[in-house]
Every structure is written in structure tokens, then in C-alpha cells.
N, C-alpha and C positions, 0 to 999 in steps of 0.2 A: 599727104593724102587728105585732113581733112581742106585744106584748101580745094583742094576738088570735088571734095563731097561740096564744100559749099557753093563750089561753081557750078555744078552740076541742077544744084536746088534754084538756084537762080537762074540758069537758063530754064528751069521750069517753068518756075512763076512769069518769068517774060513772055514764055509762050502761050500760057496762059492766057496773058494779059492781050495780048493780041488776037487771040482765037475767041475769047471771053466765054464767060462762062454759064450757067442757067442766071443763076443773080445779074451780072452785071455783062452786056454787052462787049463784044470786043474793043478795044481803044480805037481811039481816032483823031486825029490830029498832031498836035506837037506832042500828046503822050505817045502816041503811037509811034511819031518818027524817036522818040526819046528809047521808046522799047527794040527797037528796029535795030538803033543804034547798040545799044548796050547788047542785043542780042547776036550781031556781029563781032562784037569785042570779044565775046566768052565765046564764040567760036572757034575764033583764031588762038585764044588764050589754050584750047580744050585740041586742038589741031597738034601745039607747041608743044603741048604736055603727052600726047599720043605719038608724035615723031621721036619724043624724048626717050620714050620708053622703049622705043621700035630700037633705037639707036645703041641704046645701054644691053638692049638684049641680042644685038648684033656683034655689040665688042666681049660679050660675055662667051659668044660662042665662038668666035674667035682666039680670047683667050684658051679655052678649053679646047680648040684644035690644034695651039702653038703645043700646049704643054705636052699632048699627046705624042705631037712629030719630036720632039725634043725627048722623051720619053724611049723614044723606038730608035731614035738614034744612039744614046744611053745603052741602051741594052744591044743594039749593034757593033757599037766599039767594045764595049765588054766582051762578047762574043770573039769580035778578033783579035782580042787581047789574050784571051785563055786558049785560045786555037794558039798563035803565036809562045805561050806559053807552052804548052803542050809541046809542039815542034823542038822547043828549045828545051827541055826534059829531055828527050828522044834521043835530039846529039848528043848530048852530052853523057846519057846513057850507054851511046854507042860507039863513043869515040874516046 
């Protein structure tokens, strides 16, 4: 996390720097293409880390629907275990 708090600080300042500010004009030239640049990097970088998390929160809820079916199934077979059980009381009661 702080790696993105720091990525986050520095596509700041980049935009910044490109926008410029009351002090100091916007950049111009090879700093600008230099800001341009790095400002595309932390893009794709900040893209990667947003997919990522899209991704982990998608197999989270995943898991948590396997467990559930798996869960209902469980308490299914039980069910027709004790019916089945029950049955087999009954003959054996009555016979």
C-alpha cells in the first residue's frame, strides 16, 4: 500500500509539473516529454494495481459462493441421511 500511496504522490507532482503552477510555469520541452513519459508509466503501473484488486475481489466472492453451495449440499446429504435413517428405525420397528 505505501507503494501506491507513493505512486499516487508522484503522478501528482508530474501533473503538476505539466499543468504548472502560480511559481513556476508548466514544463516544456524534454522535461515535459520526460513528465509525459513517467506520467504514462504510473498510469499503466496504477491500471495494474486496480485490475489487481478488481481480480482478488472477484475470486474472493467466488470463494465465498463455492463454500456456500458446498455448505447446502452438506446439510442436504444429511438430510437424506437421517430421512433414510428414520425409514430404517421404522422397519425395523415393524418387522
Amino acid at each position: 500500500m505505501a507503494q501506491c500511496k507513493a505512486t499516487l504522490e508522484r503522478r501528482r507532482k508530474r501533473e503538476a509539473q505539466l499543468k504548472g503552477t502560480r511559481a513556476r510555469g508548466p514544463a516544456g520541452g524534454r522535461r515535459r516529454k520526460q513528465a509525459e513519459a513517467e506520467l504514462e508509466e504510473i498510469e499503466h503501473f496504477l491500471a495494474g494495481f486496480e485490475s489487481g484488486l478488481m481480480r482478488r475481489d472477484q475470486n474472493k466472492r467466488a470463494r465465498a459462493r463455492e463454500r456456500r453451495r458446498r455448505s447446502l449440499e452438506r446439510l442436504e446429504a444429511a438430510r437424506a441421511a437421517m430421512t433414510q435413517r428414520k425409514d430404517m428405525q421404522a422397519e425395523c420397528q415393524t418387522g
